[in-house]
KEZA-585185 format. One record per atom (N, C-alpha, C): z, x, y. Coordinates in steps of 0.001 Angstrom, whole numbers, plus 524288, in hexadecimal, padded with zeros to 5 digits. Layout:
! KEZA-585185
ZXY;...
***
This chain:
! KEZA-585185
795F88633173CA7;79AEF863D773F6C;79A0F864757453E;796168668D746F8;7957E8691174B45;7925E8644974DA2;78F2F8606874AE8;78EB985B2774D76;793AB857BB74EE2;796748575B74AD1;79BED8542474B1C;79FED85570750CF;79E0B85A9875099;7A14D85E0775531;79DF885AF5759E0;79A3385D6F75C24;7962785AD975FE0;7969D854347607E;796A98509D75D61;7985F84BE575DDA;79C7584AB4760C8;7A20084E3C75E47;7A5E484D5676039;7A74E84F1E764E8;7A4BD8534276673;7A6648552276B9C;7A1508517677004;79D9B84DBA76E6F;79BD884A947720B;79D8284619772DB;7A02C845E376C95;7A586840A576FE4;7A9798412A77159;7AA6D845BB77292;7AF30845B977540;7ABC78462F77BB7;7A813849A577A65;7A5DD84AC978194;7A6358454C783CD;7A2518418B77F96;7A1F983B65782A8;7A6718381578442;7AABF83A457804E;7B10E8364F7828F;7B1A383844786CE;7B26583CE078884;7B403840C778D3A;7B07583D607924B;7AB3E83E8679258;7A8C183BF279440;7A892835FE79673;7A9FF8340179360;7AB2482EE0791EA;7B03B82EE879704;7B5B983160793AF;7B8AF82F9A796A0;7B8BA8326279CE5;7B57D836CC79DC2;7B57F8394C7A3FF;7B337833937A6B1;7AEEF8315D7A2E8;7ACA882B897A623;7B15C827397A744;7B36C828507A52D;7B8FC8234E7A5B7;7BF0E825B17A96F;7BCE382A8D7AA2B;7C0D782DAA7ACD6;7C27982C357B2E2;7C62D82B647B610;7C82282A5F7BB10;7C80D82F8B7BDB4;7C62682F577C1DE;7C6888364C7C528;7CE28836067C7D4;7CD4683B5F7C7E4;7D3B183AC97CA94;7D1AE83CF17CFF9;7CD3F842557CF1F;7CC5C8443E7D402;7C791847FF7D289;7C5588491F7D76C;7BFFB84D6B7D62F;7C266850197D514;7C0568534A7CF4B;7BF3F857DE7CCA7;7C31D857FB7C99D;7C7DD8521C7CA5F;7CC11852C77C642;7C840851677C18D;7CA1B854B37BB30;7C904853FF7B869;7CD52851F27B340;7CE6784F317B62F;7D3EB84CD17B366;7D4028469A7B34F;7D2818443F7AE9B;7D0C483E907AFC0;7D41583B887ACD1;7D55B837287ABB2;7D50F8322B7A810;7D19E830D97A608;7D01682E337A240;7CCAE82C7979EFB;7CF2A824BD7A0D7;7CAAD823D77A205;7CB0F81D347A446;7C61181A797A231;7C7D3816B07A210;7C2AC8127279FE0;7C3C7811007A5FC;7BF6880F5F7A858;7BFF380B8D7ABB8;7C180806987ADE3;7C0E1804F47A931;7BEB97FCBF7A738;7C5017FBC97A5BB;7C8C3800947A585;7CD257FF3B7A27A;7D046802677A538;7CFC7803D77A868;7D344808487AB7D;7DA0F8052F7ADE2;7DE1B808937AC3A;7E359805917AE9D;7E22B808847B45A;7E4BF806FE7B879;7E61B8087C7BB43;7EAD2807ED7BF7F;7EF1980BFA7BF47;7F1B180B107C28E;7F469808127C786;7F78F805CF7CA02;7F850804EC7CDE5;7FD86804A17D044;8003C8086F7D1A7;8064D808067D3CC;80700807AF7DA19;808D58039B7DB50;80A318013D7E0D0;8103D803637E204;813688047B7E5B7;817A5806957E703;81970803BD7E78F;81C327FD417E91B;820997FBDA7EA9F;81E157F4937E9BF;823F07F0B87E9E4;8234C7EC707E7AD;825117EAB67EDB0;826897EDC47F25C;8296D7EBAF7F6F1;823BC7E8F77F818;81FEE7ECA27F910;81B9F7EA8B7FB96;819427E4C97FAA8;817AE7E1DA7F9FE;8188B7DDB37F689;8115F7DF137F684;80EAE7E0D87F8B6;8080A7E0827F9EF;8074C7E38A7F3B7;80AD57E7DF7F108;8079C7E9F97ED0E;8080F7E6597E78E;80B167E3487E89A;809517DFAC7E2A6;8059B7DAFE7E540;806057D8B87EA24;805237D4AE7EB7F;7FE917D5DC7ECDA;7FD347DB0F7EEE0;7F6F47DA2A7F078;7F4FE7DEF87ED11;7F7107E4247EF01;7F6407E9517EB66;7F3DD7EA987E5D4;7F8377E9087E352;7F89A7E7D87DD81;7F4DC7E4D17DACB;7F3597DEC07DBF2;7F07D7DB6A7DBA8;7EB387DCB17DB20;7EB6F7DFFE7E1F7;7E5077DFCE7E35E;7E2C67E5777E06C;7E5757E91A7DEF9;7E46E7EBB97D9BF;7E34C7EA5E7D781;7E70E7E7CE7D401;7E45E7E55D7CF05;7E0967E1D77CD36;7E0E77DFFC7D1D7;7DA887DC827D173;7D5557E0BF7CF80;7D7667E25A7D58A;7D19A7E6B47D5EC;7D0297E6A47D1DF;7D3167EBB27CE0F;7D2EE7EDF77C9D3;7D2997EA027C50B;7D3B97E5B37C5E8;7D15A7E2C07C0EF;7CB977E0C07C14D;7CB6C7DE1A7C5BD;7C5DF7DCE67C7B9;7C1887E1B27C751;7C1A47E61F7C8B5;7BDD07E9777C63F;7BDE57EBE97C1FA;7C2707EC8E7BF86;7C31E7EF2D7BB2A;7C6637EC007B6CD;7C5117E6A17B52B;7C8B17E3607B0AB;7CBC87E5447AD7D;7C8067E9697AC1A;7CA877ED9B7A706;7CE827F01C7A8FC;7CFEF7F2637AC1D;7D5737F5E67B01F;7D9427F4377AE7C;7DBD47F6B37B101;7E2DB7F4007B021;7E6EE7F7627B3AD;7E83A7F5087B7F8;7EA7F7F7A97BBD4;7F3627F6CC7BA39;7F5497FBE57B9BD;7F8807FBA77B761;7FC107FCCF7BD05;8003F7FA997BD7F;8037F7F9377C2F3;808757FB047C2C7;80B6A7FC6E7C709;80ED37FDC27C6AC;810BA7FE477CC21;814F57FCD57CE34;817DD7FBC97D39A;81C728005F7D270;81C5F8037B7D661;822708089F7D6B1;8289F804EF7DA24;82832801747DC7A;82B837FE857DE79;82E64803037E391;82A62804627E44A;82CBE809587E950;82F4C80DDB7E6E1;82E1080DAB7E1D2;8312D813787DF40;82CC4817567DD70;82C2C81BB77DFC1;8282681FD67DFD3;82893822627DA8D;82D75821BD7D6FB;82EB3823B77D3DC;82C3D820B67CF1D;82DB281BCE7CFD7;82C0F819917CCA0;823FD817B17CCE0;82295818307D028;81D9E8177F7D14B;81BA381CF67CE23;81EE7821207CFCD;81C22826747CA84;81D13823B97C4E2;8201A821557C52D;8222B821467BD52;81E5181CA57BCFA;81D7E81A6D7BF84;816F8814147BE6F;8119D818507BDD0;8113B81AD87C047;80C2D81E9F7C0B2;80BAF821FD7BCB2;810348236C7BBAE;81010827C47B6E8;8100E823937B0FA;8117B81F2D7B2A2;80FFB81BA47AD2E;80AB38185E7AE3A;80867818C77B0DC;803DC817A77B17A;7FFAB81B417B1BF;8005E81F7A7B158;7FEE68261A7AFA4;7FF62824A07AB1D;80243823257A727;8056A826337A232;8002F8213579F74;7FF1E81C2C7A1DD;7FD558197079F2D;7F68E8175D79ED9;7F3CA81C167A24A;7EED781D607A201;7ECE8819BD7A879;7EE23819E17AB30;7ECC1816167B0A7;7E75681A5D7B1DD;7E1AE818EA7B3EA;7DFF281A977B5B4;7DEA081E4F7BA90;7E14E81A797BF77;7E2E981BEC7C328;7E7E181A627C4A7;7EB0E81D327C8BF;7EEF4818A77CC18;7ED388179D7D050;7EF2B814697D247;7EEAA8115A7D877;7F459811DD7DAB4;7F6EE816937DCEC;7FAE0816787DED0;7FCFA815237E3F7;7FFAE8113F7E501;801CA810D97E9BD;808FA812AC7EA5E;8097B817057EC07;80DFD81B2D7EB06;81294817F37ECAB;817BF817BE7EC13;81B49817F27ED20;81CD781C457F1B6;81B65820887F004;81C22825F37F376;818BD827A57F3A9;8155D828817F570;80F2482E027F678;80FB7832FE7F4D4;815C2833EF7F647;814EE839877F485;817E983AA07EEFB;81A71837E87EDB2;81BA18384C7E913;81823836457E3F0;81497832E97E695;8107A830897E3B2;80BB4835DC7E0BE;80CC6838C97E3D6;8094783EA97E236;808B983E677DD44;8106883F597DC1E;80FDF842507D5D8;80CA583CF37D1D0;80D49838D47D3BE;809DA834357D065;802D5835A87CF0A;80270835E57D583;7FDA28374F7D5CC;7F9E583CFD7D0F2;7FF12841E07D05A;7FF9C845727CEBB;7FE71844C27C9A0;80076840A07C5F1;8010A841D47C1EC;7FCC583D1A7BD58;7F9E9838947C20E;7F5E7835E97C1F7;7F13B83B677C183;7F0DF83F667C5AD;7EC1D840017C50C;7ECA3843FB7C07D;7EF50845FA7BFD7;7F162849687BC02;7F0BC847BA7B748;7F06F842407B738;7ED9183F1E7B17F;7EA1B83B4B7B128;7E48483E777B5A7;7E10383C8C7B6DB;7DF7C838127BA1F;7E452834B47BC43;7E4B982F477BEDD;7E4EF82FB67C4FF;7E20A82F4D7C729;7DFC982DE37CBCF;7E41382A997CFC5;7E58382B057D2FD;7E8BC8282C7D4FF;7E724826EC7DC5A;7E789820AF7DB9A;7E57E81FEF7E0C2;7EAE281EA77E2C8;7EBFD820187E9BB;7EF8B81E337EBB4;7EE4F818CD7EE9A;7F25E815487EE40;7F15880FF97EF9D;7F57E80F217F4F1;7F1F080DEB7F8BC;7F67680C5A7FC9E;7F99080FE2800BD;7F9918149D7FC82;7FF36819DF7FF3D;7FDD281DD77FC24;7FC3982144801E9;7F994827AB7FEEE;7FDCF829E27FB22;7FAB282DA17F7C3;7FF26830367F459;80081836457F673;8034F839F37F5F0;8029F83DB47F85B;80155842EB7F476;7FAAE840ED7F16A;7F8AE844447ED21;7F2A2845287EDC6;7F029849BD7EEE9;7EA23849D07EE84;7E8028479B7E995;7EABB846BD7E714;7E8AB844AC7DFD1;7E5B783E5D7E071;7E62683D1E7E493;7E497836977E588;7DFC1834ED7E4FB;7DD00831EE7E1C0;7D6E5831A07E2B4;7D5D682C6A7E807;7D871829CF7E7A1;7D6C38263C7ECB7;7DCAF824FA7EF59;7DDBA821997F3B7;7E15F81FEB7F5EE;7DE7F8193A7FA1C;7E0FA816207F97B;7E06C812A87FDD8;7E53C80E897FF20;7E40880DFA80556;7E80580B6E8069D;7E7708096780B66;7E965806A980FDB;7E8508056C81541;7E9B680A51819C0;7E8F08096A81CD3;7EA8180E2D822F5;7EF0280DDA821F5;7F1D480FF682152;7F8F580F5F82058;7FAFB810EC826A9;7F833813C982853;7F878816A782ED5;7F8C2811528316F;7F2E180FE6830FD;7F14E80AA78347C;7F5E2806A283343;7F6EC8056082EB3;7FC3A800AB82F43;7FE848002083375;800EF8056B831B7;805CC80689836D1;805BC8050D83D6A;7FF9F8078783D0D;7FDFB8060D8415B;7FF0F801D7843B1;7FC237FD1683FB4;7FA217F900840C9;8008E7F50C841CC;8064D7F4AF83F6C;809217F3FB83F04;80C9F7F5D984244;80B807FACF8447D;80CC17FB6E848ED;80B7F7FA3C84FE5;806E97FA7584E6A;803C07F6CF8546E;804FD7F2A0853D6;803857EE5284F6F;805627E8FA84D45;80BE67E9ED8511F;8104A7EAA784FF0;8146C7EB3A8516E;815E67EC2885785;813217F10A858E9;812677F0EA85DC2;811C57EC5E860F5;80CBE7EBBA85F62;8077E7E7088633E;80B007E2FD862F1;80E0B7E12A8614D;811CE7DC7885E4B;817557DC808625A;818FE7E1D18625B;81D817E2FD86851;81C957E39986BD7;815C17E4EA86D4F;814347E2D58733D;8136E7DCA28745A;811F37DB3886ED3;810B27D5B086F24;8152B7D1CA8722E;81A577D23D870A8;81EE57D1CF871F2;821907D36D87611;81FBB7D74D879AE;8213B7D82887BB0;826697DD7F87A94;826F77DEBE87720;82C127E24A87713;82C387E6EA87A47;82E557E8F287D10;82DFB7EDC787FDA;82E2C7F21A87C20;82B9A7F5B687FFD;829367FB3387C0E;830CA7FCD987D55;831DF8009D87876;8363D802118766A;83BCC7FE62873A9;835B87F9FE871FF;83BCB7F65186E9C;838907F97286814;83D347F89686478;83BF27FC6C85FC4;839AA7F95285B61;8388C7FB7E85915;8361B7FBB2853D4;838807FC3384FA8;839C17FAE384AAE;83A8F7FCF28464E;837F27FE8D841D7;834B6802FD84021;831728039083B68;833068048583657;83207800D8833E6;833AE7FFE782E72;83095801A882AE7;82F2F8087682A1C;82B38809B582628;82B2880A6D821F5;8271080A8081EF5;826F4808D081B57;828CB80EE5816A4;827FD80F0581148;82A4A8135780E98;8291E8189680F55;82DB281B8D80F90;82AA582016811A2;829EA8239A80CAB;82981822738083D;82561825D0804FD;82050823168043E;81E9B81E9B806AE;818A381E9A807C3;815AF8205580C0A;812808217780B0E;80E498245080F2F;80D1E820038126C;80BD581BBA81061;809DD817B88147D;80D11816ED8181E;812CB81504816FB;816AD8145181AC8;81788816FC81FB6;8151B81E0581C87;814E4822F0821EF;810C0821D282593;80C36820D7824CC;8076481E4E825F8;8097A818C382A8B;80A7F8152D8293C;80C8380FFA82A68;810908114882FB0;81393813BA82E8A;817E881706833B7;813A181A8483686;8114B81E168356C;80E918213F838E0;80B5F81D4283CCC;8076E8199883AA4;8039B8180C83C09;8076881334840CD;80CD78108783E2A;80F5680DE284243;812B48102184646;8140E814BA845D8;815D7818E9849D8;812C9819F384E0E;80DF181A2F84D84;807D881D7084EE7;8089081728854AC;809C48130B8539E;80AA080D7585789;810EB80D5F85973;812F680CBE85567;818AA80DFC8590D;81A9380F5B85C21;818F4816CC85D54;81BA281A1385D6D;81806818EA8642E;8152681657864F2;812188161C86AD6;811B7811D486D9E;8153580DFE869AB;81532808F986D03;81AEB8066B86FC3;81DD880B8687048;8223A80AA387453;825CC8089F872EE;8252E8051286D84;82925804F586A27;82C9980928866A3;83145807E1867F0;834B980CD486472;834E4808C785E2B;8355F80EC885A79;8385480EB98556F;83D0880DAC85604;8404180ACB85468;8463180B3C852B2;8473B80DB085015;8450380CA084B14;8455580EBB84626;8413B80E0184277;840958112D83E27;83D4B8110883AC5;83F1C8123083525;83C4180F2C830AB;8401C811C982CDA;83BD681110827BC;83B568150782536;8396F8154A82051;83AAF8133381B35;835C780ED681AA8;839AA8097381701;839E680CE681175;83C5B80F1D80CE2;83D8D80FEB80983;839BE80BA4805A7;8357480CEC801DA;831F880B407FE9E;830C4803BB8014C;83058804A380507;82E15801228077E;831F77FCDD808CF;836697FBDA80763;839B37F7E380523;83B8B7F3B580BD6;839107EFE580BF0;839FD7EB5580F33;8400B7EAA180DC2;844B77EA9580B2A;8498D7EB0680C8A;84D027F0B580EC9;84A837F4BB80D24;84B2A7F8B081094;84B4B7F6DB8156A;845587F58081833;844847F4F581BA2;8482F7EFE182079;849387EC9C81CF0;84D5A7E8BF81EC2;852E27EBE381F44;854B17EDB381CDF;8586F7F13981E71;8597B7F639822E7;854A27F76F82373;8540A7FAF182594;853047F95082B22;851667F42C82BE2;84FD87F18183297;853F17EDD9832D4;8581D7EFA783088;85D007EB3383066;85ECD7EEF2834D2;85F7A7F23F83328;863BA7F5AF8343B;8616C7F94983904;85B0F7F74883B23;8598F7F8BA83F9D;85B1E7F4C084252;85BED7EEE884105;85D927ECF484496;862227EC5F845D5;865947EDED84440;86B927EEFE84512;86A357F17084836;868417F5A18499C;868A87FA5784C8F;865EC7F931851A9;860E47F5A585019;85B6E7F60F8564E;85D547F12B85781;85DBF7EC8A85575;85DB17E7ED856A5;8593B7E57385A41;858FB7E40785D24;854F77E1C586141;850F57E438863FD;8530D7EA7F86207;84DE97EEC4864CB;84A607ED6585E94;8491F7EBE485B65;8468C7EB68855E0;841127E81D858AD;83D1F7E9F685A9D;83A107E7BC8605C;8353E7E5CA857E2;835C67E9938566D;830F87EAAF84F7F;833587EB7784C30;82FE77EB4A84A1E;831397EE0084425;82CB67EFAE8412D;82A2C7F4AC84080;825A97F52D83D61;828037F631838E8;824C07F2E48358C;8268C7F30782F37;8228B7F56782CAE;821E47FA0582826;81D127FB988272D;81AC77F7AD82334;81AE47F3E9820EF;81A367EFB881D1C;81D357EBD981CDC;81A937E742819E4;81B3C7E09D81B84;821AF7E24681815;823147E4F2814EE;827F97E3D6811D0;82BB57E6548155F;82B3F7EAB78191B;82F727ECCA81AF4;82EC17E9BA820E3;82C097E6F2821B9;82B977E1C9825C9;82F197DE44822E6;82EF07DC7481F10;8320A7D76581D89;8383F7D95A81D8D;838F07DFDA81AF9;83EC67E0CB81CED;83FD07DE5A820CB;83E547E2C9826F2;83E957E37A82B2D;840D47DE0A82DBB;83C9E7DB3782C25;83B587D4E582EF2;8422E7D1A382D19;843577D20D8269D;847457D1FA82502;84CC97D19A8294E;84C7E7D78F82980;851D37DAAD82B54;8509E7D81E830F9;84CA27D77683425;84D137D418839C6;84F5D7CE4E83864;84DA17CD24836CC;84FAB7C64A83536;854147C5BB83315;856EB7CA6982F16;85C037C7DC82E36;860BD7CAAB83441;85D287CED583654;861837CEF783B62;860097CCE383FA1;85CF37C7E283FA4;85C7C7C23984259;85A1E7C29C847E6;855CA7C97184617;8511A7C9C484A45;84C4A7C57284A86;84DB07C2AC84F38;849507BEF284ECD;846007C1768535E;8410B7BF3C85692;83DB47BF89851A8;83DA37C3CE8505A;83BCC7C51984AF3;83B5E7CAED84904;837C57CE6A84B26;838A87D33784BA8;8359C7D69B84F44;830AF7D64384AF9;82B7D7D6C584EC4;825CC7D91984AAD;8270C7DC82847F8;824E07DC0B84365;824D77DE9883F48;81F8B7DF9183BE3;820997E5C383C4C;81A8A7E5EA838CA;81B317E52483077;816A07E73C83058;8169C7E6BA82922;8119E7E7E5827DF;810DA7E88F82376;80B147EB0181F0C;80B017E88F81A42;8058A7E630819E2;804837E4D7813B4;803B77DFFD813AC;8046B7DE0581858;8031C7D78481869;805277D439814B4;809EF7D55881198;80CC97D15980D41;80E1E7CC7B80DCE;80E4C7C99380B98;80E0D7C3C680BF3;813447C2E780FF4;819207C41C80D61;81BA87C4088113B;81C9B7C6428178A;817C37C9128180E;8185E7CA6181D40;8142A7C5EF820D7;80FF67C59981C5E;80CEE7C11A8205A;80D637BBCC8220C;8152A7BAD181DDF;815877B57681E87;819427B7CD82264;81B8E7BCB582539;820BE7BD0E828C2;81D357BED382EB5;817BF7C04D82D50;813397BF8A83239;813C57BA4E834B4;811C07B7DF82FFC;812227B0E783168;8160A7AE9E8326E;81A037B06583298;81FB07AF3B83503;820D17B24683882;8200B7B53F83C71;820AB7B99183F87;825257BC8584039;825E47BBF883A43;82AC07C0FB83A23;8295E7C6AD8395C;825357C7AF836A7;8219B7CC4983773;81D507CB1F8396D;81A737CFD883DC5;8195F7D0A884168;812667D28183EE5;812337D4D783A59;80BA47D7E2838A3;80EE77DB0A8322C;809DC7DA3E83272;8089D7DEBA82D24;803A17E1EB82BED;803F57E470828E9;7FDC77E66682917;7FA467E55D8232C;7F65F7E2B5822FF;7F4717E14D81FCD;7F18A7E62C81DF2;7F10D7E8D2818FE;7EF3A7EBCC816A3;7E9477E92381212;7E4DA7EB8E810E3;7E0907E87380D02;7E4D87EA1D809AF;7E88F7E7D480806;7EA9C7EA9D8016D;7E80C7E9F47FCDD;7E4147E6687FCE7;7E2E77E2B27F73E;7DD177E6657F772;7DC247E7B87FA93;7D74C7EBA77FBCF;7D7407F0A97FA1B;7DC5C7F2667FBB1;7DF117F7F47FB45;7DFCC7F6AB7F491;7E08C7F47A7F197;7E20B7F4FB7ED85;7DC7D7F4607E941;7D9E77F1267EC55;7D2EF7F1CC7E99C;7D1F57F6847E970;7D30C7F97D7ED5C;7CF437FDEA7EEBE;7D3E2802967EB33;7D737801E97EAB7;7DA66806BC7E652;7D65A8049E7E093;7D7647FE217DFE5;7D6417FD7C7DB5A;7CF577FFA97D913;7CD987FE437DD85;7C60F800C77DD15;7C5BE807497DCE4;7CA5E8095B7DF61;7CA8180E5B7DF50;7CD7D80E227D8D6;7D01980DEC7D894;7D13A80EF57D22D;7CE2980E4D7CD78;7CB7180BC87CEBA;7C53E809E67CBA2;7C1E180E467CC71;7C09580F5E7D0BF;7BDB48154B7D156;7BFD7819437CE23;7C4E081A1C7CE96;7C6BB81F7E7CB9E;7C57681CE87C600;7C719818997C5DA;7C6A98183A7BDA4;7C1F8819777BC86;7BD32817FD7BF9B;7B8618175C7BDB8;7B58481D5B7BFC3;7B99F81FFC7BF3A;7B812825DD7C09D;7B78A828477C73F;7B6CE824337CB02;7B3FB8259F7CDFD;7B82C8271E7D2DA;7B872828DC7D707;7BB9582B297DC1D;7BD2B825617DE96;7BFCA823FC7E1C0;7BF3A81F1A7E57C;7BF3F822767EA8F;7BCF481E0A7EEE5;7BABD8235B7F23E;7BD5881DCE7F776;7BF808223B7FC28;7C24A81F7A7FF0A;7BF8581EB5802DE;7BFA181C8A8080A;7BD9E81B0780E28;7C04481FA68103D;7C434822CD80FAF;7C6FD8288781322;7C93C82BB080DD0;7CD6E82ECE8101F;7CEDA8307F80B4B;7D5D9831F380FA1;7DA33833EB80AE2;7DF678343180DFE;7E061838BF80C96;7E42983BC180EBF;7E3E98418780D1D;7E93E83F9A80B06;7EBCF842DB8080A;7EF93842FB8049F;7F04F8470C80064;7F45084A178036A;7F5C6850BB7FDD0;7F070851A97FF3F;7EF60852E38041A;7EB448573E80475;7E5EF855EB801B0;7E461851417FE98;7DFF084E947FE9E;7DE71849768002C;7D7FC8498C8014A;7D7548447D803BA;7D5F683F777FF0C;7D8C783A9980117;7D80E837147FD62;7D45F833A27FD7D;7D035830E37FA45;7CC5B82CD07FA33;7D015826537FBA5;7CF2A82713800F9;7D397821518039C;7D0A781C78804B0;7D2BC8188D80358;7CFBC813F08074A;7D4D98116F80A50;7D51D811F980F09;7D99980EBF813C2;7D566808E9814AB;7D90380649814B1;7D9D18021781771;7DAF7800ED81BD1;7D9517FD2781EDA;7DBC37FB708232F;7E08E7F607823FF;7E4667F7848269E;7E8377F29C827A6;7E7147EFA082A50;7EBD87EC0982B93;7E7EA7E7ED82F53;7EE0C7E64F83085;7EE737E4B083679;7F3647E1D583888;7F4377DC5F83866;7F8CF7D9258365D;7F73C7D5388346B;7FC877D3568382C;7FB817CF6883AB5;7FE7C7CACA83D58;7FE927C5AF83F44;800907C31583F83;800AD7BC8D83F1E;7FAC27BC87840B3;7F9877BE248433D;7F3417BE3F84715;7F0E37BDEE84330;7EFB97C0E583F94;7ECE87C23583C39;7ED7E7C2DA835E8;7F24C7C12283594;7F2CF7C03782FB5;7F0127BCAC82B2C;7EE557B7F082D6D;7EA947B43782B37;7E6717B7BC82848;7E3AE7BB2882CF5;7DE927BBF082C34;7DF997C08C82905;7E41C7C48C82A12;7E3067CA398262E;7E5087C92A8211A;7E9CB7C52182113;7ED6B7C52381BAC;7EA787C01E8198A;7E7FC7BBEE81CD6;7E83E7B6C0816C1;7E37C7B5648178C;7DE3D7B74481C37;7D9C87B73E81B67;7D7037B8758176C;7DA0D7BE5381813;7D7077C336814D3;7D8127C34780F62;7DD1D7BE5F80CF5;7DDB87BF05807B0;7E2207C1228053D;7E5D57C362809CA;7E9A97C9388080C;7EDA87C5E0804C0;7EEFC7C0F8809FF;7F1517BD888060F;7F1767B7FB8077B;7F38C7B4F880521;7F11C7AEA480563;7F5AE7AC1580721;7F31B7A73180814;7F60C7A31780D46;7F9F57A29380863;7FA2A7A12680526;7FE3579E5F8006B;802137A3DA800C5;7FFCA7A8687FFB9;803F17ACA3800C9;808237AC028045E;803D27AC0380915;808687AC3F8106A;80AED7A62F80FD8;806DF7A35880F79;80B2379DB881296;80E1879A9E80EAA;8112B79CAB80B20;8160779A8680A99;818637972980C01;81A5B7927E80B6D;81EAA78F7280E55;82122792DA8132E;823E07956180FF0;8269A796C38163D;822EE798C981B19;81E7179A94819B4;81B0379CED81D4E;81561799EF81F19;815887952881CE7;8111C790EE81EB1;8113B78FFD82434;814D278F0082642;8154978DC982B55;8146D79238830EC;813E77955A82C36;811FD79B658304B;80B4279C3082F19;80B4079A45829B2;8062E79A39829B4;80286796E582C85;802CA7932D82D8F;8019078E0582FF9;8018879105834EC;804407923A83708;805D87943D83EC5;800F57973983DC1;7FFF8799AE839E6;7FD3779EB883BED;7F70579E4A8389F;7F5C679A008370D;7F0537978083588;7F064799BC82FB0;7F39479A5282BBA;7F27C79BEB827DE;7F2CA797EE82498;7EFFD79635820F1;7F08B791F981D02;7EB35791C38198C;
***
């Protein structure tokens, strides 16, 4: 009996064993795990919004590659919140409910994203932030580009563009920012304020686009131009979609030419309205890079191990394992070489019929 006993309690030691080897860390000294095979691991991935057009079109994609290419066996389980924070908890909590290894969250809200974060680690699941800090020390990694630097860069871009022209210092501006329950958007305004606010150009107005939405934003520079009319010298847009509003609402109230206009994300439709010079820049982000590097980091946690960053971000009072990126300013000058050199996206994409003849002007083919 007392052999039978001894047997049994060394197979149970070896399953235990067994599965601590197959276990995902959430955090040092947490002792609170999942049990994961590696070779077969699901893993998470919820993106915030369908406005953007970059998270199904490069994001999404360049995930799932990753993650099939090193890991065949995986299975990355998806889910889009459509700008609803509410509903991005009820995808997470069914992707909780249905054994996901890790998530890869890119928030709707940061700070409401917590209680997500909360109740992942709470059942051992590791959660990386993708894109947009969360506002939880529970995070094992985070990556994303300078969200500061954008701003920057979109703002000098804008500037350098109304000296270019000639406009006198105190013709205005309009900033069209982007949502204000993302962090990046706060980031994106700070970092384009930080140029604004010293280059003698006034604000008119500014307005906080509501979950990012490019018809917001057309509405909202309608009704600046009722009001500014011909003082409208800009327009900083914090992204290529609340640029395509903006650009919109100038053209149907029969502003020719349209004032420069900035944008982010380098989307196909902004690089064919570059090549038409109805928008003015955008800022090209590595996205397809940024999404390797969540996906290689999610591979680390399955296969037990930390992912370890180039800095780290503080957030709820701890520091996070980060990798930033750098942006890059992208305009007629230079669009060839950053957007269809580099691969981001292809001549058959941009030159379209309607947009061949812009391509041609500007050596693309």
């Amino acid at each position: 009996m007392k052999a039978i006993r001894a047997s049994s309690l060394l197979a149970v030691a070896a399953c235990v064993l067994a599965l601590m080897g197959c276990s995902n860390a959430v955090a040092p000294g947490d002792t609170t795990h999942v049990a994961v095979d590696p070779a077969h691991a699901t893993i998470g991935l919820l993106l915030p919004d369908s406005t953007n057009t970059r998270y199904e079109s490069a994001d999404r994609p360049a995930f799932e590659q990753r993650i099939h290419d090193k890991c065949p066996g995986c299975t990355v389980a998806y889910q889009n919140a459509s700008a609803d924070a509410a509903r991005q908890q009820q995808q997470a909590e069914s992707m909780l409910a249905q054994g996901v290894a890790v998530l890869v969250l890119d928030a709707v809200d940061g700070e409401a994203a917590a209680s997500i974060v909360n109740e992942a680690v709470a059942k051992g699941v590791p959660v990386i932030a993708y894109d947009r800090i969360i506002d939880s020390p529970d995070l094992s990694f985070f990556v994303s580009a300078d969200n500061e630097r954008v701003g920057v860069l979109q703002a000098q871009a804008l500037v350098d563009r109304l000296h270019e022209l000639n406009v006198p210092d105190g013709s205005g501006i309009l900033m069209v920012n982007g949502s204000p329950t993302d962090d990046n958007a706060r980031a994106y305004k700070r970092g384009a304020h930080s140029v604004i606010d010293r280059s003698g150009y006034d604000v008119l107005a500014e307005y906080d686009t509501p979950d990012w939405a490019g018809s917001e934003a057309q509405s909202w520079v309608a009704g600046q131009i009722t009001q500014f009319g011909s003082r409208i010298a800009g327009v900083y847009a914090a992204n290529d979609g609340l640029a395509q509003g903006a650009i919109a609402a100038l053209q149907a109230a029969g502003v020719t030419p349209v004032p420069p206009t900035t944008g982010q994300d380098a989307e196909v439709a902004a690089v064919q309205r570059i090549l038409a010079g109805t928008q003015y820049m955008t800022v090209y982000k590595p996205i397809r890079r940024q999404a390797t590097i969540a996906a290689d980091a999610a591979l680390t946690i399955v296969h037990g191990g930390h992912p370890k960053g180039t800095s780290t971000t503080k957030t709820a009072g701890k520091s996070v394992p980060t990798v930033t990126l750098v942006p890059e300013t992208v305009t007629v000058q230079n669009v060839k070489k950053v957007v269809i050199d580099s691969g981001f996206h292809s001549v058959v994409q941009i030159c379209t019929p309607a947009y061949q003849a812009y391509c041609r002007e500007h050596g693309i083919s």
